[in-house]
C-alpha positions in Angstrom: -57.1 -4.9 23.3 -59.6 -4.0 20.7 -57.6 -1.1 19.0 -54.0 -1.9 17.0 -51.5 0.7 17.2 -50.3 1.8 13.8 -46.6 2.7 13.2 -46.1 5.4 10.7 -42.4 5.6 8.8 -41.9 9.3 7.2 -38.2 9.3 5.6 -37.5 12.5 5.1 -35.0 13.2 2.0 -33.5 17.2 1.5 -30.9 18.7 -0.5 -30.1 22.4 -0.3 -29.5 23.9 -3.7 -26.2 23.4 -4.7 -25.9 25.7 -8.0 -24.7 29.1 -8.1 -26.5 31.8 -10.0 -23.5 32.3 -12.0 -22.9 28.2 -13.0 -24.3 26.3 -15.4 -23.7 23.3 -13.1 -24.3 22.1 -9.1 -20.9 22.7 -7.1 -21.1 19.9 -4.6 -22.5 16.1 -5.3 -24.6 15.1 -2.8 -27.5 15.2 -4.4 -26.6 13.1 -7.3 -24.7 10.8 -5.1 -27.3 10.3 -2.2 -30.0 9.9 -5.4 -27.6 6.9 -6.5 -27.4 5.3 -3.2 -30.5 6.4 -0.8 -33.7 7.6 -3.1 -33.2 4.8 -5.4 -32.6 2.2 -2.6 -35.0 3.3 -0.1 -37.5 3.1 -2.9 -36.1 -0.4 -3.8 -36.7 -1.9 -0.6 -40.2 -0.9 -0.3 -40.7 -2.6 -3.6 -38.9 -5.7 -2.0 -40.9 -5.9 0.9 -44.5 -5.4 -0.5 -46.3 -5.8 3.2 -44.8 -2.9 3.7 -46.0 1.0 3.6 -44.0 3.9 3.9 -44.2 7.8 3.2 -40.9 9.3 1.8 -40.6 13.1 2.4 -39.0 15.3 -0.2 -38.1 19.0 -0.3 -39.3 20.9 -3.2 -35.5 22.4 -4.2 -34.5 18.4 -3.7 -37.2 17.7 -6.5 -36.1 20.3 -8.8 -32.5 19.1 -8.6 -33.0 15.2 -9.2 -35.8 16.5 -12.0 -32.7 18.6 -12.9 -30.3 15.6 -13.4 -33.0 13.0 -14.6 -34.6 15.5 -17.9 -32.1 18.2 -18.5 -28.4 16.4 -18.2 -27.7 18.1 -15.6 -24.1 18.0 -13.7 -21.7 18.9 -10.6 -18.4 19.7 -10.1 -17.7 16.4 -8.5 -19.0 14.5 -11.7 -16.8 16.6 -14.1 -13.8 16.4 -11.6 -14.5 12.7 -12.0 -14.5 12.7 -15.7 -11.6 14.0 -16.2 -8.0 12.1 -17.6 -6.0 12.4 -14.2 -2.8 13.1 -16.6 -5.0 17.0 -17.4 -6.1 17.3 -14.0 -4.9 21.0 -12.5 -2.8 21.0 -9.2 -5.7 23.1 -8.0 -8.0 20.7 -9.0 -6.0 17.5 -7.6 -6.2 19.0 -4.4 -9.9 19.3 -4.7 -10.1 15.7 -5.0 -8.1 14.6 -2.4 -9.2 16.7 -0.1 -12.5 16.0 -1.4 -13.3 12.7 -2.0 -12.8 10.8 0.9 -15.9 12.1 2.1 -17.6 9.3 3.3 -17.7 7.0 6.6 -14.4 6.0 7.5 -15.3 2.7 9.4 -18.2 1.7 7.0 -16.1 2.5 3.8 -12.8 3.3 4.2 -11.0 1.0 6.3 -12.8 -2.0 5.4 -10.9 -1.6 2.0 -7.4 -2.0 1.4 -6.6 0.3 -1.6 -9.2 3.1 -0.4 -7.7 3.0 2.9 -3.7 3.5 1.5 -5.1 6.2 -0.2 -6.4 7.6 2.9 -3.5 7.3 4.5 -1.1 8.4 2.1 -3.0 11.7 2.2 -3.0 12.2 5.9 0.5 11.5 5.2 0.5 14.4 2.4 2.4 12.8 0.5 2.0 12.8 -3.5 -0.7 10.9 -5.2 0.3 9.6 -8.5 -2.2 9.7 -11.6 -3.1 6.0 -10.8 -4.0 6.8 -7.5 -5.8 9.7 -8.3 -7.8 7.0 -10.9 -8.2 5.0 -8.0 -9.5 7.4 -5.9 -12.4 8.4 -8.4 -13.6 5.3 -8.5 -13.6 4.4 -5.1 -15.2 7.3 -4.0 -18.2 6.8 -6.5 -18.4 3.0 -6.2 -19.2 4.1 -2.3 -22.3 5.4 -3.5 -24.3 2.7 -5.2 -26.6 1.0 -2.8 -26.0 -3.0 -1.6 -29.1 -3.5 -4.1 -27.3 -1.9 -7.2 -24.0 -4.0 -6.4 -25.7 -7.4 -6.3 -28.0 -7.1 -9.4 -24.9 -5.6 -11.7 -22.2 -8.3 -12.8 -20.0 -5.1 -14.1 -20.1 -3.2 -11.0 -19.1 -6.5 -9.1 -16.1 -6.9 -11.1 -14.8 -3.5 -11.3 -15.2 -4.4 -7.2 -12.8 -7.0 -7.4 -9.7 -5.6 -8.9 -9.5 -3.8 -6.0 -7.4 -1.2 -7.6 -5.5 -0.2 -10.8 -8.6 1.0 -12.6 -8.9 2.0 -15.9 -11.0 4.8 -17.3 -13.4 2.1 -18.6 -14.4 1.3 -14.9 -14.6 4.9 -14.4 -17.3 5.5 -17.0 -19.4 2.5 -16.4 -19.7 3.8 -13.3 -20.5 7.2 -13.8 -23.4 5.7 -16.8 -24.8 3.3 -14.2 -25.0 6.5 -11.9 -27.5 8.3 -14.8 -28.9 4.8 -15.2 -29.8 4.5 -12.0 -30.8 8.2 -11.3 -33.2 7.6 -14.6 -35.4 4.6 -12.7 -35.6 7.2 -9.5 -38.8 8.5 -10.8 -40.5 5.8 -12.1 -40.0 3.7 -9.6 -41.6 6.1 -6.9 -44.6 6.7 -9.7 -45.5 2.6 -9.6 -45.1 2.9 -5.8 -47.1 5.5 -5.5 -49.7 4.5 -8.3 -49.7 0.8 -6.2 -50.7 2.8 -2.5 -47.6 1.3 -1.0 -45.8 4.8 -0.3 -47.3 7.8 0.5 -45.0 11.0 -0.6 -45.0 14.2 1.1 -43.0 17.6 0.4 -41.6 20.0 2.7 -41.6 24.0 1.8 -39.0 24.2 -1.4 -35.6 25.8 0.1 -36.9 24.4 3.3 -36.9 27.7 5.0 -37.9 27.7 8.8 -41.4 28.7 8.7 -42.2 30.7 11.6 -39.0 33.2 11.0 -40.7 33.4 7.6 -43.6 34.4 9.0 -42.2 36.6 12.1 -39.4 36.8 14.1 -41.2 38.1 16.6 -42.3 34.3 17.6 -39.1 34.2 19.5 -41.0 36.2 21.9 -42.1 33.3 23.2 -38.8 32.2 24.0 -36.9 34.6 25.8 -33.9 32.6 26.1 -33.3 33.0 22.6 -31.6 35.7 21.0 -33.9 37.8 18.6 -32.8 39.3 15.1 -31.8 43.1 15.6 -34.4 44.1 12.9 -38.2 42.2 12.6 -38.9 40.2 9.5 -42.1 39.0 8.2 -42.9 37.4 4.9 -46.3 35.9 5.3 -46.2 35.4 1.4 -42.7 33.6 1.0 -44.4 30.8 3.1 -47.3 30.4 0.5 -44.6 31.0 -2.5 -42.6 28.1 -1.1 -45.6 25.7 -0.5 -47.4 26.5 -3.8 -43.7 25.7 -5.2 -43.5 22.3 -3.8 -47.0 21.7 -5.0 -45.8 22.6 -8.3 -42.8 20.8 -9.1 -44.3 17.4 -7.0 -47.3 17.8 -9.9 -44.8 18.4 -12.7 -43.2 14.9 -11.8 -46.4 12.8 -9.9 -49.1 14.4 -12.0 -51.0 14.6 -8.3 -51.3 16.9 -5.4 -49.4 15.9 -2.2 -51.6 15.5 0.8 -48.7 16.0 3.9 -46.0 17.6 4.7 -42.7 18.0 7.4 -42.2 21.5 7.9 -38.8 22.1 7.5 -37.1 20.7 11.4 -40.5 20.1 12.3 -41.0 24.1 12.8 -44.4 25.2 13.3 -46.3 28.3 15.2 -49.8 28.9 15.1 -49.6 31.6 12.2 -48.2 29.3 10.0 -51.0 26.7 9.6 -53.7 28.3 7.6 -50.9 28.5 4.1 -51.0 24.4 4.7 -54.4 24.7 4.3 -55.0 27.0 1.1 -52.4 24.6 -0.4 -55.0 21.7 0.4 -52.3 20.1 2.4 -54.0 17.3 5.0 -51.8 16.8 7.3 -48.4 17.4 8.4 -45.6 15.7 10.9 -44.0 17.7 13.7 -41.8 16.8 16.5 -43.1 15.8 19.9 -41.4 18.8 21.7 -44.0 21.3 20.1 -47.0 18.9 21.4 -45.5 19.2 24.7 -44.7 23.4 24.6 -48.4 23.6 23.3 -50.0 21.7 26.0 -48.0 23.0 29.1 -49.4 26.1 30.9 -48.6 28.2 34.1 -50.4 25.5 36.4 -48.9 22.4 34.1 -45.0 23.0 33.2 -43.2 22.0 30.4 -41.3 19.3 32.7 -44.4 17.9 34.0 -46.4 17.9 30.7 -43.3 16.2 28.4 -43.6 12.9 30.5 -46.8 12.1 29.4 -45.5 10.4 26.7 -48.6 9.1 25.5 -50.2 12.0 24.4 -48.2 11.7 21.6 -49.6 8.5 19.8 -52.3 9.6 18.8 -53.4 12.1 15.9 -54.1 15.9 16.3 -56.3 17.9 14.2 -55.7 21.8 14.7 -57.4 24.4 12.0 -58.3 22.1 9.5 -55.1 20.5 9.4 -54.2 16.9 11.1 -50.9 16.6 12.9 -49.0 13.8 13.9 -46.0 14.0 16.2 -43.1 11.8 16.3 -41.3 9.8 18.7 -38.5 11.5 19.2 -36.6 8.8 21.4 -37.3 6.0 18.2 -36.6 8.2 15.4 -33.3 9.0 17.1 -32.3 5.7 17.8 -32.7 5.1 14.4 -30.4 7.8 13.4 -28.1 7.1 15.8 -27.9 4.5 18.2 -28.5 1.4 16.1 -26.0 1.8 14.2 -23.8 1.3 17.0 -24.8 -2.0 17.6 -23.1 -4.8 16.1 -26.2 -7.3 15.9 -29.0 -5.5 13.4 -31.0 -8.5 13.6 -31.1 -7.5 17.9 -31.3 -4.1 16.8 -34.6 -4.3 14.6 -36.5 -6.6 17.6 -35.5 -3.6 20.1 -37.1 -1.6 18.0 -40.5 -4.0 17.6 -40.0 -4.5 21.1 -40.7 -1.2 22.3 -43.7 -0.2 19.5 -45.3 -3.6 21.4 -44.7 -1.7 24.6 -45.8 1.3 23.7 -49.2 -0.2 22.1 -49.5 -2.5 26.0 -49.0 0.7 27.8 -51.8 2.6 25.6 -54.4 -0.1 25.7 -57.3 1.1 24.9 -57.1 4.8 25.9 -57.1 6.1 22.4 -59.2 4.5 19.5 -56.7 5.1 17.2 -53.2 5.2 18.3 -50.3 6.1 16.1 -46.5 5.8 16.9 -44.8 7.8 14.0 -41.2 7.9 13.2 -39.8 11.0 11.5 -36.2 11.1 10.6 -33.3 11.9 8.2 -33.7 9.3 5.3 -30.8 10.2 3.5 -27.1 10.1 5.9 -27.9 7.8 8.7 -27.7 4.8 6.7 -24.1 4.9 5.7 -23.1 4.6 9.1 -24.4 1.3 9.2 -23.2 -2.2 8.1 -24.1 -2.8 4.8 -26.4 0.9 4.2 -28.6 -0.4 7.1 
């Protein structure tokens, strides 16, 4: 065949905002904690593996926040709950954290270790936890959230690994500086990537609103199965405010202009695509199911139009904007079928296995054909062995 098939990798990475008008710091953790573990080590492994090219999606809001942490100290309630001397925790706040902090995969990080998993079970047992435990607990819960990367290049975090339990409140803050050390290289590290052309990075619109209900909720005439608002809403403007946003914040930090974008879920209706545009956006990913909806008429149905699979390996260009669509079947199995499967070495030649399909089955029908992965790349990963 004279044209290769080119596989496409968009990771998409989003945080909602987690601080309240009223705070001066972010209530829940994730962001923090998913910076520590997936933006850093994503990034890292593209660095690792420098055949490779990849385009990492980020919310504008997600942007803020880690800009937030990185350049203005910022903090959660999960950091300062961590902080703190067990002996001077509240009973309020003891509950928080033992409610709270085993929030993480059970099977991947849980059972696997002795001390975390007594914990674990001592709480579904409600019984009390003692101030050691409660030490115990913050560390465990944190040390979840480095990335395999992070553990095998520091000798301290290895150690504090192999006690196992009865740590101290050194442990605890070593951990909690390597988080701010690590949360530091974030950006950096993404610059020389991005300086290097060996990752493309996108943004989606900044609170990651769905975009046609911004623009009107009378799209859901369209879909009379679904249930409409009582009262219309249209905000044409919020979709340009939360694009220019993006725009913003991504220069603040890259000193560029992103060229794509994921509409927030992949959403999209025709009224939406000139704001891409004005914000000189290129192109932007969307899921296969709105090539399919697009293309089907009253003579060709839904059904019969969404098993011509290939229409959707190849690119689309639709008022000035290009569009790719994903494989929904790949990026899904991805997310959450691999990690299922005990052998990741069988796992990752299933994978190459059916992109060499899908490129035998093409042959030569398209000049350029494009088989693009779009999915979550933030929480699949700790469902699998090892962060995947």
């Amino acid at each position: 065949m004279k044209y290769p098939a080119k596989v496409i990798f968009i990771w998409h990475m989003h945080q909602p905002y987690y601080k309240l008008p009223s705070q001066k710091y972010y209530y829940l953790g994730w962001t923090r904690l998913h910076a520590v573990k997936d933006y850093y080590g994503m990034a890292k492994m593209v660095e690792k593996f420098d055949k490779i090219k990849v385009t990492f999606n980020f919310s504008g809001v997600l942007l803020k926040q880690l800009f937030d942490y990185v350049y203005n100290n910022a903090t959660d309630f999960y950091a300062l709950l961590t902080y703190k001397n067990p002996l001077f925790l509240t009973k309020k706040e003891k509950k928080f954290i033992t409610e709270r902090f085993f929030s993480v995969n059970f099977e991947r990080f849980i059972r696997p270790h002795k001390r975390y998993s007594q914990l674990y079970h001592k709480k579904m047992k409600k019984e009390k936890f003692s101030s050691q435990d409660i030490l115990d607990l913050q560390v465990l819960f944190n040390l979840c959230w480095f990335h395999p990367y992070t553990l095998e290049e520091d000798k301290n975090l290895k150690e504090i690994i192999k006690k196992e339990k009865k740590y101290n409140a050194a442990d605890k803050k070593y951990i909690l500086n390597k988080q701010k050390e690590v949360m530091r290289e974030i950006f950096p590290l993404y610059k020389r990537l991005l300086a290097e052309g060996r990752v493309e990075i996108s943004v989606s619109a900044f609170y990651h609103p769905i975009l046609p209900l911004l623009y009107d909720t009378n799209v859901l005439d369209e879909f009379p199965y679904l249930k409409k608002p009582h009262l219309r809403f249209s905000s044409p403007s919020s979709i340009s405010w939360h694009l220019k946003r993006s725009q913003e914040i991504f220069y603040e930090i890259f000193s560029a202009q992103s060229k794509g974008s994921w509409p927030p879920e992949g959403s999209i209706c025709e009224g939406v695509v000139p704001f891409f545009v004005e914000e000189n956006f290129h192109w932007i990913g969307l899921d296969e199911g709105i090539l399919f909806k697009s293309l089907a008429t009253e003579y060709v149905t839904y059904d019969l139009i969404k098993n011509q699979r290939h229409l959707i390996y190849r690119p689309y260009e639709f008022n000035g904007v290009n569009i790719l669509f994903r494989d929904r079947n790949l990026s899904d199995a991805i997310s959450f079928v691999y990690q299922a499967w005990e052998d990741s070495v069988f796992a990752a030649f299933d994978l190459i296995e059916h992109f060499k399909r899908i490129h035998y089955y093409l042959g030569d029908i398209f000049k350029e054909k494009v088989i693009t992965i779009i999915m979550d790349g933030e929480n699949a990963w700790e469902y699998y062995k090892n962060n995947g």
